[in-house]
C-alpha positions as CSV (number, residue, x, y, z in Angstrom):
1,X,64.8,-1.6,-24.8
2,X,65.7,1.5,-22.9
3,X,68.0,1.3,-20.1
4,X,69.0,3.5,-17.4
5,X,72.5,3.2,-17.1
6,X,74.2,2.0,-13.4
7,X,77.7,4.0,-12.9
8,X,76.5,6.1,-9.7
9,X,78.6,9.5,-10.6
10,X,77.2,9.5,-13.7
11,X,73.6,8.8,-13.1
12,X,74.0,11.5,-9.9
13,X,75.5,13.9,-11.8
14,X,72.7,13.9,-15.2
15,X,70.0,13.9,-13.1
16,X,71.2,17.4,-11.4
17,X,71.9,18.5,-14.6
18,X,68.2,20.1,-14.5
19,X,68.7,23.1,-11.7
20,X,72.3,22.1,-10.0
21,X,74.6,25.0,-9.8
22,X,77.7,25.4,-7.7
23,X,80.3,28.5,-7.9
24,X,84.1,28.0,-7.5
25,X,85.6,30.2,-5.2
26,X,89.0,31.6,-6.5
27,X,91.8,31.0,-4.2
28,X,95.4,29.6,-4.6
29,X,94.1,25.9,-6.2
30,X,92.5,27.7,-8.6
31,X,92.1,26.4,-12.0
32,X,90.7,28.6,-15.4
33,X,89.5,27.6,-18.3
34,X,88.9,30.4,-20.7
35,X,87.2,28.8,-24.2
36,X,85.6,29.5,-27.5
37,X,83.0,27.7,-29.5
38,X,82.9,29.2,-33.0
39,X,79.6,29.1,-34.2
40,X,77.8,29.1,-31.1
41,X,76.2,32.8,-29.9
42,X,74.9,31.8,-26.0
43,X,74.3,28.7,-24.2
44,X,74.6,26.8,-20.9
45,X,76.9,24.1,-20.9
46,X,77.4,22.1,-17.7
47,X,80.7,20.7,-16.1
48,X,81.5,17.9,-13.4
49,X,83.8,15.4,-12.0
50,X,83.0,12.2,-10.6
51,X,85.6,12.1,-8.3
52,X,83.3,14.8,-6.5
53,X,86.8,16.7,-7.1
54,X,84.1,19.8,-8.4
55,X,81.3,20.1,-6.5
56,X,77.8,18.9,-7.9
57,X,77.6,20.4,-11.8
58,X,78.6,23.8,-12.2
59,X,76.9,25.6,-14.8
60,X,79.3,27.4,-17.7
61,X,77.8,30.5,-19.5
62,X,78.6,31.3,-23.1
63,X,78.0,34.3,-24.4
64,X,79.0,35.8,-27.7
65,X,80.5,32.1,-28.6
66,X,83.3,32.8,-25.7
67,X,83.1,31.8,-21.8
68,X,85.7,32.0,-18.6
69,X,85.0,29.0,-16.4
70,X,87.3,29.0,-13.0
71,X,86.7,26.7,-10.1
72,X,88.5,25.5,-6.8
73,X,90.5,22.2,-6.9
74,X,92.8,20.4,-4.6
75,X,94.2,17.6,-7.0
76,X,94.3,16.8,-10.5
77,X,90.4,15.4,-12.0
78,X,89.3,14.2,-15.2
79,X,86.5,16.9,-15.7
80,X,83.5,16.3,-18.2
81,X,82.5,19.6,-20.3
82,X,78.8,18.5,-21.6
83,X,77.4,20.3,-24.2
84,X,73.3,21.0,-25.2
85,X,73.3,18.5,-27.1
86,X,74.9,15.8,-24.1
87,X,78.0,14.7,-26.4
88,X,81.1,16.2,-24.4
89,X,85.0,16.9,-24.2
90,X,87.0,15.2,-21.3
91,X,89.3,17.5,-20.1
92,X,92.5,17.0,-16.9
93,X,91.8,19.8,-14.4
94,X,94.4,20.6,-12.2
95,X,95.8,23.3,-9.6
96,X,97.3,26.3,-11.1
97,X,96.0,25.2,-14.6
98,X,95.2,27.8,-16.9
99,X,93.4,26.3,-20.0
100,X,92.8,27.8,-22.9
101,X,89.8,25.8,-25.3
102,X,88.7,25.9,-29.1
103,X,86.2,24.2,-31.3
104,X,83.9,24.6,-34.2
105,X,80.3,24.1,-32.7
106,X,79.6,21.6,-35.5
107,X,82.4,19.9,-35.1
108,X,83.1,19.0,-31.1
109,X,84.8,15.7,-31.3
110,X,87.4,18.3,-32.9
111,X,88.0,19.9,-29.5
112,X,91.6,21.4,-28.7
113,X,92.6,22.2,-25.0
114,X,95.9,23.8,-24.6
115,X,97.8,24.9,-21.3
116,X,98.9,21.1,-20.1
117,X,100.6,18.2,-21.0
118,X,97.7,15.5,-20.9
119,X,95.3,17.7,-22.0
120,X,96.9,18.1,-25.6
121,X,97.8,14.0,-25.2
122,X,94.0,14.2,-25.1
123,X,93.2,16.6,-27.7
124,X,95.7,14.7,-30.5
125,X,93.7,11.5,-29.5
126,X,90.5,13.3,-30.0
127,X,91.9,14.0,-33.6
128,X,93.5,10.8,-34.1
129,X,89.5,8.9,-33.9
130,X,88.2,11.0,-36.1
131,X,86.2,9.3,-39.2
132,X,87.2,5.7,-37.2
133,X,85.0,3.1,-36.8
134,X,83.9,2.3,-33.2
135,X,86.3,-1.0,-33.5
136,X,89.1,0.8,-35.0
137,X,88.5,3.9,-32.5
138,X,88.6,1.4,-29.3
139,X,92.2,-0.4,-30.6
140,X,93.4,3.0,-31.2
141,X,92.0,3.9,-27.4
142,X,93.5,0.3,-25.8
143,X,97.1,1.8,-27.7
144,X,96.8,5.3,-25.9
145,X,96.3,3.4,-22.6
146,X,99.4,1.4,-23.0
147,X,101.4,4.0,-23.5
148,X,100.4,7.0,-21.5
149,X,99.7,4.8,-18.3
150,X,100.6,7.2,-15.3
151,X,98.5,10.1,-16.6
152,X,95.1,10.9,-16.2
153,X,94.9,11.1,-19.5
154,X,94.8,7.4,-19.6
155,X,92.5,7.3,-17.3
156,X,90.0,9.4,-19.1
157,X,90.2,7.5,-22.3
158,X,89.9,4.2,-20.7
159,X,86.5,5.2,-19.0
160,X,85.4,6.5,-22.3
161,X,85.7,4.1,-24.0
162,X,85.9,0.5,-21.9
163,X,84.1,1.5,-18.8
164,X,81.3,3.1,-20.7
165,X,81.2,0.6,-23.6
166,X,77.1,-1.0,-23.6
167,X,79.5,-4.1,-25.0
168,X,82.8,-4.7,-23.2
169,X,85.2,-7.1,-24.6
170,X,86.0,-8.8,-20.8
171,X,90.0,-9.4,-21.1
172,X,90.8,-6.3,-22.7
173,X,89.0,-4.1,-20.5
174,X,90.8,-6.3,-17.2
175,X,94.1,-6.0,-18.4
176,X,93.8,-2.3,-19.4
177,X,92.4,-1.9,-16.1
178,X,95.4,-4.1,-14.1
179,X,98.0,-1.8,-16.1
180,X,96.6,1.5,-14.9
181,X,96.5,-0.1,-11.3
182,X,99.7,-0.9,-11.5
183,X,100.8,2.2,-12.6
184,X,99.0,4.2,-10.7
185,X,99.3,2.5,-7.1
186,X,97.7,5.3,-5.4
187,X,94.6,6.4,-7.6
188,X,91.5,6.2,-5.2
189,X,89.6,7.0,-7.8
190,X,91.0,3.6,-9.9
191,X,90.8,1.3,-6.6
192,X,87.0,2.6,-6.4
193,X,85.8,1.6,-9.6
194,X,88.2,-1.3,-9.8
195,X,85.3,-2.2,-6.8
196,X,82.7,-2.5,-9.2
197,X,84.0,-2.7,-12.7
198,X,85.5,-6.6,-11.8
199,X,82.2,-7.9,-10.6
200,X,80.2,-6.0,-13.6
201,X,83.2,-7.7,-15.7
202,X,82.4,-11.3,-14.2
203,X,79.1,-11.3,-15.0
204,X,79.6,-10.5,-18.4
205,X,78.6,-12.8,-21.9
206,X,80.5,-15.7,-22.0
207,X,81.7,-16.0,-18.2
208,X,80.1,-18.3,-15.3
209,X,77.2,-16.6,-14.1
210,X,78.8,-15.8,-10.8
211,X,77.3,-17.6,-7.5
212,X,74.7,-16.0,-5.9
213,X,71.9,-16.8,-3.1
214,X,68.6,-14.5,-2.5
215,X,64.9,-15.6,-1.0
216,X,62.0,-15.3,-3.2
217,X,58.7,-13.1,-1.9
218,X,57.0,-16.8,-2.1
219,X,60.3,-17.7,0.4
220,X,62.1,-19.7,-1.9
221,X,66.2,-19.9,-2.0
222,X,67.2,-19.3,-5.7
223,X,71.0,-19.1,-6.4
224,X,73.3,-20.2,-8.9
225,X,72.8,-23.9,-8.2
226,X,68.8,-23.8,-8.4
227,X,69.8,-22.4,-11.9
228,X,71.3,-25.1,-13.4
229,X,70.0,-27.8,-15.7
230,X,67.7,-25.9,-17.5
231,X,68.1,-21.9,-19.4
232,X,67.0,-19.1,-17.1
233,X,66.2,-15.7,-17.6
234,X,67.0,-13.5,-14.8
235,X,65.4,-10.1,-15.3
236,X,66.3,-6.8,-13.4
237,X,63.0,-3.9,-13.3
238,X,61.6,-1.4,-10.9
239,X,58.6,0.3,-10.0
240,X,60.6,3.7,-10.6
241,X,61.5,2.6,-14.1
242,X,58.9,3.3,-17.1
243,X,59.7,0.7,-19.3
244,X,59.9,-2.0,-16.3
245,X,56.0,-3.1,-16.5
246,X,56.6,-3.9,-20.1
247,X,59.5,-6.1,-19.6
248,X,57.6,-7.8,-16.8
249,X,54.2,-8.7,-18.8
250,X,56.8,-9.8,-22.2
251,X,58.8,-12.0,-19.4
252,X,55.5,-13.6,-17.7
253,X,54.3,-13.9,-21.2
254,X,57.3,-16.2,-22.2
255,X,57.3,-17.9,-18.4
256,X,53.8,-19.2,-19.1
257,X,54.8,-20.6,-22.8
258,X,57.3,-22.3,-21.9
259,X,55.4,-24.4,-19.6
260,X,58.7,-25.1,-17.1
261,X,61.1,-25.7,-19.9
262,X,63.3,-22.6,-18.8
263,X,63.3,-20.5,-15.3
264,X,62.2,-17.0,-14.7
265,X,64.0,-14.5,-12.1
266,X,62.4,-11.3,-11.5
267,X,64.6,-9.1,-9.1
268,X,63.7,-5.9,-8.2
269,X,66.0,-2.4,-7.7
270,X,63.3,-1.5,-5.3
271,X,64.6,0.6,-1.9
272,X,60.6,-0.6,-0.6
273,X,60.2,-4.2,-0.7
274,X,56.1,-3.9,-0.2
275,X,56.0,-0.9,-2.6
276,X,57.6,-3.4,-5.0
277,X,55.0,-6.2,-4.0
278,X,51.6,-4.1,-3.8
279,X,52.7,-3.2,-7.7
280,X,54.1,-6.3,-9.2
281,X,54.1,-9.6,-7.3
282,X,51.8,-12.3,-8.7
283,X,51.8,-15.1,-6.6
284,X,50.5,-17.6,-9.7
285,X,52.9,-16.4,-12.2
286,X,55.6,-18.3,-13.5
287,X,58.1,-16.1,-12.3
288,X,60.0,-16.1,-9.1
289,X,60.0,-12.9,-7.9
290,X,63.3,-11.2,-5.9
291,X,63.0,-7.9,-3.9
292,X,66.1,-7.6,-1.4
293,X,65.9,-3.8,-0.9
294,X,68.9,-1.8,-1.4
295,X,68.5,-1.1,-5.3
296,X,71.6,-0.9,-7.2
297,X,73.6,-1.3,-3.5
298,X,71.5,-4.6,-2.9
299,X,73.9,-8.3,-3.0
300,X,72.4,-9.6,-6.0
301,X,72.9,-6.7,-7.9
302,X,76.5,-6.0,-7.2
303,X,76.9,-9.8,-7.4
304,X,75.2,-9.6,-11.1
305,X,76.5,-6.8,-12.2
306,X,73.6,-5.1,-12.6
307,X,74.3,-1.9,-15.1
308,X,70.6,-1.4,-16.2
309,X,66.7,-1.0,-15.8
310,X,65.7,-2.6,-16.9
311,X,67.7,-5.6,-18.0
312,X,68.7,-8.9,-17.8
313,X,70.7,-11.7,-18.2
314,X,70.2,-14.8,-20.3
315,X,72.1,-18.3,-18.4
316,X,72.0,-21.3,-20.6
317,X,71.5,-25.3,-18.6
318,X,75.5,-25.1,-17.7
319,X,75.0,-22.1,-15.7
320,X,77.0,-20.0,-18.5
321,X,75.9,-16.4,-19.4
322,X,75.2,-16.4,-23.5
323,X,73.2,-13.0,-23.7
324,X,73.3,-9.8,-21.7
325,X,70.8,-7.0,-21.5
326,X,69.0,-7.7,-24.3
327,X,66.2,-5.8,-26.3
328,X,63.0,-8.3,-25.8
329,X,62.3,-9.9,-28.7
330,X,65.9,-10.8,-29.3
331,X,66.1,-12.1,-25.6
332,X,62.8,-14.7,-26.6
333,X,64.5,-15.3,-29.6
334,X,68.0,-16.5,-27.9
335,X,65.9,-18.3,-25.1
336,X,64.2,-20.8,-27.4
337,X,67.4,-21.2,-29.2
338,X,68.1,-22.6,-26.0
């Protein structure tokens, strides 16, 4: 299944990636970058913060395999550099910064940035993963955390790899997060996505689907409650998302085999609840259908945790959440397992 992923910086900031340009002003916050890419002649890459410390995605221009990047910034950022081929260095921009950067182009992950403190924490981390399994490359990023917790540095690792993760181990990526909160009392930018990383967190595989209420188009009051006693499938698609009609007629499908033996929740991330309708609703399916408005900003999907579209969530009788976003033949598979 093909998903379209939630965090709102990041989903903002790729879909500008297309024709958004902004220049940096020089002036006394001004921070340089000045890199080379061996092996690379001329390219755009892009940059960006989602703090909104940079503004929009600022295009960087190499040429000759060598490029001079310098923008306006008030306060120290975790910046993203994104390359052609979308893999990317994180780097700590800061005021007065002057950074110099190296890398082979066929080898980014090998990326040095020189000129501060947490960026060459970050660069002998970069080296440190290298050849590492995904598991062995997480502990090893859960270790950096712990021990460089007031930096930015931190930061950047820890939304690399727990905030980003498709599969997020639930106590880890808490703790982590309540250590960096701790140590970093007055990080907006932490308090911000502490917001919606716990309740993504508490919706995960393995935790209590949390309680929720919503009406039905038919005018029905589904929630948590109406859930229980038998498995449910609650399934998250729009009529902006590509892949969503195929989910829908695979779910309707496996709503009309099942003959009432398990309970189907469409919920739209529609902004136009009769857009939504018009398209989808089928007043004799088997599906109860859920279209609050509001997309990704709507209750139920903040409630739920709602990362993708489309996706869904598989809730066994006890109202517990064994299966998460799941590619559709493995979501039938784990219902009638059920």
């Amino acid at each position: 299944m093909k998903h379209t992923i939630l965090h709102p910086f990041r989903v903002l900031c790729l879909l500008l990636l297309a024709g958004l340009t902004a220049a940096c002003n020089s002036g006394k916050h001004k921070c340089v970058l000045e890199g080379e890419i061996d092996g690379l002649g001329e390219a755009d890459l892009y940059i960006y913060n989602e703090s909104g410390s940079i503004s929009g995605v600022d295009t960087v221009h190499v040429k000759d395999g060598k490029f001079t990047y310098e923008c306006q910034i008030t306060e120290p950022a975790i910046a993203h550099l994104l390359y052609p081929n979308f893999s990317e260095t994180l780097l700590i921009m800061a005021p007065g910064d002057k950074l110099s950067f190296t890398v082979k182009a066929a080898r980014l992950a090998t990326a040095k940035v020189k000129g501060s403190e947490e960026n060459e924490l970050l660069s002998k981390f970069r080296r440190s993963i290298l050849e590492k399994s995904d598991a062995e490359s997480r502990k090893l990023a859960a270790q950096f955390v712990r021990k460089n917790l007031q930096t930015l540095a931190a930061q950047a690792v820890f939304g690399r790899y727990f905030v980003q993760a498709e599969r997020r181990d639930v106590s880890l990526t808490l703790s982590l997060l309540d250590l960096l909160k701790a140590a970093q009392p007055h990080n907006k930018n932490l308090k911000s996505l502490d917001l919606y990383l716990r309740q993504q967190l508490q919706a995960s595989t393995g935790q209590p689907l949390p309680d929720f209420k919503a009406c039905s188009l038919r005018g029905d009051t589904i929630s948590r409650a109406s859930l229980l006693g038998k498995p449910a499938v609650i399934a998250f698609l729009s009529s902006w998302s590509v892949n969503s009609a195929n989910q829908l007629l695979h779910i309707q499908r496996m709503a009309s085999e099942m003959k009432g033996r398990a309970q189907f929740v469409i919920v739209s991330l529609d902004e136009d609840r009769e857009q939504f309708k018009d398209r989808f609703f089928n007043d004799t399916a088997a599906c109860q259908m859920v279209c609050p408005g509001g997309a990704f900003q709507s209750p139920i999907a903040q409630r739920l945790g709602v990362r993708y579209v489309p996706g869904n969530i598989l809730v066994n009788a006890k109202g517990r959440i064994v299966g998460r976003d799941l590619e559709l033949p493995a979501l039938e598979s784990e219902l009638k397992k059920l």
